[in-house]
C-alpha positions in Angstrom: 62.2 -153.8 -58.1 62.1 -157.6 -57.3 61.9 -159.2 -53.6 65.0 -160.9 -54.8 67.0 -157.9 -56.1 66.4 -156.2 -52.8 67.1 -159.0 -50.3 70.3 -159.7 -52.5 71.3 -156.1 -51.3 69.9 -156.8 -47.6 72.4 -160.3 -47.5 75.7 -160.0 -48.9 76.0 -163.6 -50.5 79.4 -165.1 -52.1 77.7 -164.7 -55.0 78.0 -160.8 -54.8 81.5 -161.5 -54.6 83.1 -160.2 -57.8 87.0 -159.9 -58.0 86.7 -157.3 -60.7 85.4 -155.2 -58.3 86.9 -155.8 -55.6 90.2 -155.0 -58.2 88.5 -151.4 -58.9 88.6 -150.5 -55.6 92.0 -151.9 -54.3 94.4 -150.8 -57.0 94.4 -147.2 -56.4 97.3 -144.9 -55.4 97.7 -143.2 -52.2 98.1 -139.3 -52.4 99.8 -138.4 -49.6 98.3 -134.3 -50.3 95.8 -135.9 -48.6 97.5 -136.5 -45.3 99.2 -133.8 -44.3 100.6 -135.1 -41.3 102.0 -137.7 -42.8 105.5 -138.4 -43.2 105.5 -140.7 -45.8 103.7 -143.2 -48.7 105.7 -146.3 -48.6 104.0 -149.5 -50.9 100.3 -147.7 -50.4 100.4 -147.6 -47.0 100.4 -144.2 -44.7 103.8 -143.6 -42.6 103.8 -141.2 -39.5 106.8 -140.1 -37.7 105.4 -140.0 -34.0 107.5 -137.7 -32.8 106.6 -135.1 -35.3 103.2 -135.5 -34.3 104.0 -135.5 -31.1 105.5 -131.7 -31.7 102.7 -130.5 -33.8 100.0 -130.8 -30.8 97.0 -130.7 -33.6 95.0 -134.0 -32.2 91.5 -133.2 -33.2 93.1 -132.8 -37.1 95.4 -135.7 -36.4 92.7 -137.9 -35.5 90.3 -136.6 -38.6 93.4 -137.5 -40.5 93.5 -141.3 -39.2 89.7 -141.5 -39.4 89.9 -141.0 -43.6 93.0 -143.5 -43.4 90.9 -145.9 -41.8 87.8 -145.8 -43.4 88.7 -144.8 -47.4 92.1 -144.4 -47.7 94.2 -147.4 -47.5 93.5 -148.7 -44.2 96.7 -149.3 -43.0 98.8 -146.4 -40.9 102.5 -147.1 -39.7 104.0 -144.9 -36.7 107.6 -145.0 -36.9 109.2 -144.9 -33.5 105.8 -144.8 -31.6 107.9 -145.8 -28.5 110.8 -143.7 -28.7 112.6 -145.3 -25.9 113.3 -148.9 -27.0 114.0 -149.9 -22.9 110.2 -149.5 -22.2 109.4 -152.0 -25.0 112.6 -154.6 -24.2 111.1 -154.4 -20.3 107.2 -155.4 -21.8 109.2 -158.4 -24.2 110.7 -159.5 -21.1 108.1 -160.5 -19.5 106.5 -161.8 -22.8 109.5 -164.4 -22.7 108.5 -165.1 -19.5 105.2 -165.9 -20.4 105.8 -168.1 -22.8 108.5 -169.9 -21.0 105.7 -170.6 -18.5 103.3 -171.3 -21.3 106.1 -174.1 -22.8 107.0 -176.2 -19.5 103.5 -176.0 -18.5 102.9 -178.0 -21.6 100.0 -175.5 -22.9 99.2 -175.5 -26.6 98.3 -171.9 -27.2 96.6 -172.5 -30.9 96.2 -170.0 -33.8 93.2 -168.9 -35.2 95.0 -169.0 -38.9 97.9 -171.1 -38.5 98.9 -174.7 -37.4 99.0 -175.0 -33.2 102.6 -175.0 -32.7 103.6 -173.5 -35.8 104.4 -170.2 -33.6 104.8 -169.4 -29.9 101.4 -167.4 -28.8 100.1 -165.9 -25.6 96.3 -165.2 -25.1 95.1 -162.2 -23.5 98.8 -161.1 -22.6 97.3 -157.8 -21.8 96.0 -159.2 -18.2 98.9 -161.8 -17.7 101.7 -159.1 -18.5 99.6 -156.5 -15.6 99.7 -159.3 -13.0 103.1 -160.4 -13.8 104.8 -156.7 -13.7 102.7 -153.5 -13.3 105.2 -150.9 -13.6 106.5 -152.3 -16.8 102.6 -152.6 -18.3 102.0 -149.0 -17.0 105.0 -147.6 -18.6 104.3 -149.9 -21.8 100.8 -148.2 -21.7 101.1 -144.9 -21.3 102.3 -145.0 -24.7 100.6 -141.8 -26.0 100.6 -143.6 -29.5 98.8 -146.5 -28.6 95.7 -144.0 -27.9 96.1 -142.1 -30.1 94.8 -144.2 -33.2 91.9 -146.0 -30.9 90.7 -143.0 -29.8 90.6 -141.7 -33.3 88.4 -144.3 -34.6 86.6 -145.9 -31.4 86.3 -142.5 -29.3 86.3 -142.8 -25.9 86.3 -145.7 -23.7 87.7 -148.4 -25.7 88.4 -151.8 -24.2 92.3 -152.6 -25.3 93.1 -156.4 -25.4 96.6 -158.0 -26.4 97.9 -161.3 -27.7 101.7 -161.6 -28.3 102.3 -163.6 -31.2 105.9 -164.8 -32.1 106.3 -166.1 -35.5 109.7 -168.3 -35.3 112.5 -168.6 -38.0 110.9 -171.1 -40.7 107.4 -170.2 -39.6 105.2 -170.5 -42.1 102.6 -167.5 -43.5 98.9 -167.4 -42.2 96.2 -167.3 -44.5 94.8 -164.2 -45.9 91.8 -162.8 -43.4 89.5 -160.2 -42.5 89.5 -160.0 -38.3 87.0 -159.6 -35.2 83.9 -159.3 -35.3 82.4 -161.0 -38.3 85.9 -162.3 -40.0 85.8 -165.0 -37.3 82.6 -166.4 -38.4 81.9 -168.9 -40.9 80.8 -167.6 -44.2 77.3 -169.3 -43.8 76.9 -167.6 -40.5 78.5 -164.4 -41.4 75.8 -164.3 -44.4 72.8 -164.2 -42.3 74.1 -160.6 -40.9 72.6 -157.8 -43.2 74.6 -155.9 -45.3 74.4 -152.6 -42.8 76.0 -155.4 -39.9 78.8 -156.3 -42.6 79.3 -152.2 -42.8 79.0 -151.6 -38.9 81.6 -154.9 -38.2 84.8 -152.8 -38.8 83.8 -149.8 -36.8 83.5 -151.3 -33.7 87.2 -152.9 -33.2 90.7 -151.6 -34.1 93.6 -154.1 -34.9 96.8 -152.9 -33.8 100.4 -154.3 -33.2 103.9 -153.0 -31.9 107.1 -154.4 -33.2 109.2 -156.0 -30.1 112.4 -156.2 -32.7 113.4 -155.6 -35.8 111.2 -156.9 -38.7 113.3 -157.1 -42.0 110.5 -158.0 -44.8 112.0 -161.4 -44.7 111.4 -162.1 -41.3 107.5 -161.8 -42.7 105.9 -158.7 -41.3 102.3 -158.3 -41.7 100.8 -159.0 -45.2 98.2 -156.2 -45.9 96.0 -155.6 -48.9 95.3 -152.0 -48.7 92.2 -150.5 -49.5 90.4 -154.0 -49.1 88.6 -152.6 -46.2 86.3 -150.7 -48.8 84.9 -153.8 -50.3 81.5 -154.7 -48.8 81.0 -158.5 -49.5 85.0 -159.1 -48.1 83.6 -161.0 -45.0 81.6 -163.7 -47.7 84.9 -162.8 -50.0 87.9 -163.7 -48.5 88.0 -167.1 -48.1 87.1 -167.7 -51.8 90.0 -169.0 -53.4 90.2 -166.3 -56.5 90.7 -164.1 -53.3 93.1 -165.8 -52.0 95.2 -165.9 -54.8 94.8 -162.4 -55.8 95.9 -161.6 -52.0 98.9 -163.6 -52.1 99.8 -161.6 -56.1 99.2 -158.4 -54.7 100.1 -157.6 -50.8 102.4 -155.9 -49.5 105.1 -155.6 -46.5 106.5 -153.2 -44.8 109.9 -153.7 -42.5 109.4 -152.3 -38.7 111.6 -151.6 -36.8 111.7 -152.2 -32.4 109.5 -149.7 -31.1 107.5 -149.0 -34.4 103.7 -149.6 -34.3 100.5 -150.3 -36.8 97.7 -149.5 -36.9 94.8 -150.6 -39.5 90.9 -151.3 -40.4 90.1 -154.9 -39.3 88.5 -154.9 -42.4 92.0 -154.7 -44.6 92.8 -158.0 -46.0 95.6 -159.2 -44.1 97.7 -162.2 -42.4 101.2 -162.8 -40.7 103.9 -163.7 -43.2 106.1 -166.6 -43.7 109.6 -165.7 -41.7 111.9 -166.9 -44.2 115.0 -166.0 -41.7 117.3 -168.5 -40.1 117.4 -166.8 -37.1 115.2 -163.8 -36.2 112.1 -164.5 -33.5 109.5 -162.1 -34.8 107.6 -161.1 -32.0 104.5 -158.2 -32.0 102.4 -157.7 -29.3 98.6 -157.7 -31.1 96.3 -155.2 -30.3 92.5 -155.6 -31.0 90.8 -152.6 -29.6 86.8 -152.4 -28.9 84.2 -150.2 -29.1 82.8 -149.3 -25.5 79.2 -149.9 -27.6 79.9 -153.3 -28.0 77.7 -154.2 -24.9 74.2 -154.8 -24.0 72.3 -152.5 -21.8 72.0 -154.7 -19.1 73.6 -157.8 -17.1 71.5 -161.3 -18.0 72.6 -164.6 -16.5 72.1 -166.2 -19.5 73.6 -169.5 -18.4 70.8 -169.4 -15.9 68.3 -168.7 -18.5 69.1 -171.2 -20.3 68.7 -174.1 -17.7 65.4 -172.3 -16.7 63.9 -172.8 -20.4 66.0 -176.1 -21.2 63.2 -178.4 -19.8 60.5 -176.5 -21.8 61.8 -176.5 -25.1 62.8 -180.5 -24.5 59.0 -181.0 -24.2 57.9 -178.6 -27.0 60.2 -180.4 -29.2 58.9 -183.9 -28.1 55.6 -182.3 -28.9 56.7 -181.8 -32.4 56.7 -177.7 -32.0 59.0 -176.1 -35.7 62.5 -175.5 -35.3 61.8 -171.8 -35.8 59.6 -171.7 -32.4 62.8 -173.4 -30.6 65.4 -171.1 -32.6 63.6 -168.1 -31.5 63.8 -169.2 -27.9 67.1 -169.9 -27.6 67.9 -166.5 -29.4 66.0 -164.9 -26.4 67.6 -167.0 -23.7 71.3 -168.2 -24.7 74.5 -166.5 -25.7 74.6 -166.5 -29.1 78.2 -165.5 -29.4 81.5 -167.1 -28.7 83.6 -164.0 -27.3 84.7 -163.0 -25.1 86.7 -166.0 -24.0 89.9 -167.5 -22.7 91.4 -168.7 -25.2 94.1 -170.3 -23.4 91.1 -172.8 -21.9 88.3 -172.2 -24.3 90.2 -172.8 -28.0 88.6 -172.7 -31.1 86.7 -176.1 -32.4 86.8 -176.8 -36.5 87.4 -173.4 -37.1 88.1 -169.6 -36.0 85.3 -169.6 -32.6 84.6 -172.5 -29.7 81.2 -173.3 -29.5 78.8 -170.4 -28.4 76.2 -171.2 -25.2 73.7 -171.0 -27.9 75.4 -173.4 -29.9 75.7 -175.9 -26.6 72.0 -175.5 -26.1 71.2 -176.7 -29.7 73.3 -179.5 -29.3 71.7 -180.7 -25.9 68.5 -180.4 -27.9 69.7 -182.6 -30.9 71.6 -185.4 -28.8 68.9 -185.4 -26.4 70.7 -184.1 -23.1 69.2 -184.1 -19.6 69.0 -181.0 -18.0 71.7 -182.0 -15.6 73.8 -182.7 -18.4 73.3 -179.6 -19.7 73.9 -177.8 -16.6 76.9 -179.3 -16.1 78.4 -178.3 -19.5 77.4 -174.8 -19.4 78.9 -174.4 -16.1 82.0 -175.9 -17.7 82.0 -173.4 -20.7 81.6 -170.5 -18.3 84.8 -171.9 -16.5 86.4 -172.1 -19.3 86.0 -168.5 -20.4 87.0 -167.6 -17.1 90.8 -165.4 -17.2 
């Protein structure tokens, strides 16, 4: 076996990225023998009727069930009328309106990660502004025994629930094609100096999720998925590639929801808003990314602090001619190398899908020759920014 061979299994590359393969494992059938609890196959994708699993009272089967769904079935589950009383959801969209109304005269661009800023009406971390802004409608919103039931299936215990309301108006266009949180938001020259075992541990740690706030007729562009995508390995490296792309865009599907209903699926699942083709429907889904309680260091590091502290010393080393390696090492040890969690509402993304990391600040100080106090002054900024 050859160094290369092996580390070409260790990195995923885009050159591992073979569409013939990845067409072997997508176009497949789903058997819904399977899932017994299911209700339903519709266009791949696994439909539930919540109420009849609410009646059978089987949860550690149920939640076996969603964990083969997730991982190798298609990825993708629907619960139909996961909140069976449409009032509790029209309360929770209230207040969404509100939110953006607030959003609109205060003159705040929200952004998208895959779409134009301004192409559709977005609120960032909704699941904090929506508590604050009425508590007995986010309590009754949440006590939604549907909405734990699929993170608790694949998550377990103590998962962190965030929220982003997205509104996708009449005319709005599709996004592109994407794989989500963790490594989907990453570059593909960053995301190919994980290992392969980070690309297969990525999807386990969040769970996407979203719940229809009105009816979503397929041409008011409901979710795009790719089902089964999720299986393919190199798909962080893979779908941006435009053969990818193109093959997403031949063979996705759509499913209508209905007010109340909710989804649930792999983050790893090809997927991306569709184009609302309407004339007068205002899609609107409340987004759910769920995390893993593991996604958390032991313990609590100022690394802002850190970072100041060593700032002065690797400014010397550098002068002194010392390898990039030796200061990349450093940093590693001292500075945030990630970009989330943020506020994205203060802290948008810069040329691309992340903002700028403390890390990445740090390496910039270094290459434009920053003082200290400059520095200082722009970490502090960043952390402010990331404030909610």
């Amino acid at each position: 076996m050859s160094v290369t061979a092996d580390r070409n299994r260790a990195w995923p590359t885009e050159q591992d990225c073979d569409l013939d393969v990845f067409r072997s494992l997508v176009e497949r059938s789903t058997d819904i023998a399977g899932y017994p609890h299911a209700a339903s196959v519709e266009d791949n994708i696994l439909v539930y009727d919540s109420e009849r699993l609410r009646a059978t009272g089987s949860a550690p089967e149920i939640r076996a069930e969603l964990i083969r769904a997730f991982t190798d079935g298609p990825g993708v589950v629907v619960f139909r009328r996961a909140f069976p009383d449409p009032a509790v959801v029209d309360r929770l969209t209230g207040v969404f309106d509100a939110l953006i109304a607030e959003q609109r005269a205060s003159g705040a661009d929200s952004g998208d990660h895959f779409a134009k800023p301004g192409a559709n009406d977005r609120v960032w971390n909704a699941l904090e502004k929506a508590a604050l802004y009425d508590p007995e409608a986010f309590a009754d919103y949440y006590a939604n025994d549907i909405l734990a039931l699929a993170p608790a299936a694949w998550l377990g215990p103590g998962y962190q629930m965030t929220s982003q309301v997205n509104v996708v108006n009449a005319g709005g266009a599709a996004q592109t094609a994407h794989r989500d949180y963790h490594l989907g938001f990453l570059s593909n020259e960053v995301a190919a100096g994980y290992p392969a075992h980070v690309h297969r541990l990525s999807p386990v740690l969040t769970l996407q999720g979203a719940v229809a706030h009105g009816d979503m007729p397929v041409e008011s562009g409901p979710t795009m998925y790719l089902p089964y995508s999720q299986t393919y390995e190199p798909g962080y490296l893979a779908w941006r590639l435009p053969e990818f792309q193109a093959y997403f865009k031949a063979r996705h599907v759509q499913l209508p929801m209905a007010k109340g209903d909710a989804v649930f699926f792999n983050p790893a699942v090809f997927h991306a808003a569709g184009t609302n083709r309407t004339l007068d429907v205002r899609r609107m889904a409340n987004l759910l990314q769920v995390s893993s309680a593991f996604g958390r260091a032991m313990e609590t590091v100022d690394r802002e602090a850190v970072s100041n502290a060593v700032y002065p010393v690797l400014r010397r080393r550098r002068s002194e001619g010392v390898g990039e390696a030796w200061l990349e090492q450093v940093i590693a040890a001292s500075a945030e190398g990630y970009p989330f969690p943020t506020n994205l509402d203060s802290d948008p993304p810069v040329d691309g899908m992340a903002p700028p990391s403390q890390a990445d600040v740090v390496r910039r100080a270094l290459r434009e020759g920053w003082t200290p106090r400059a520095l200082r002054d722009e970490l502090r900024a960043g952390a402010v920014r990331r404030e909610s």
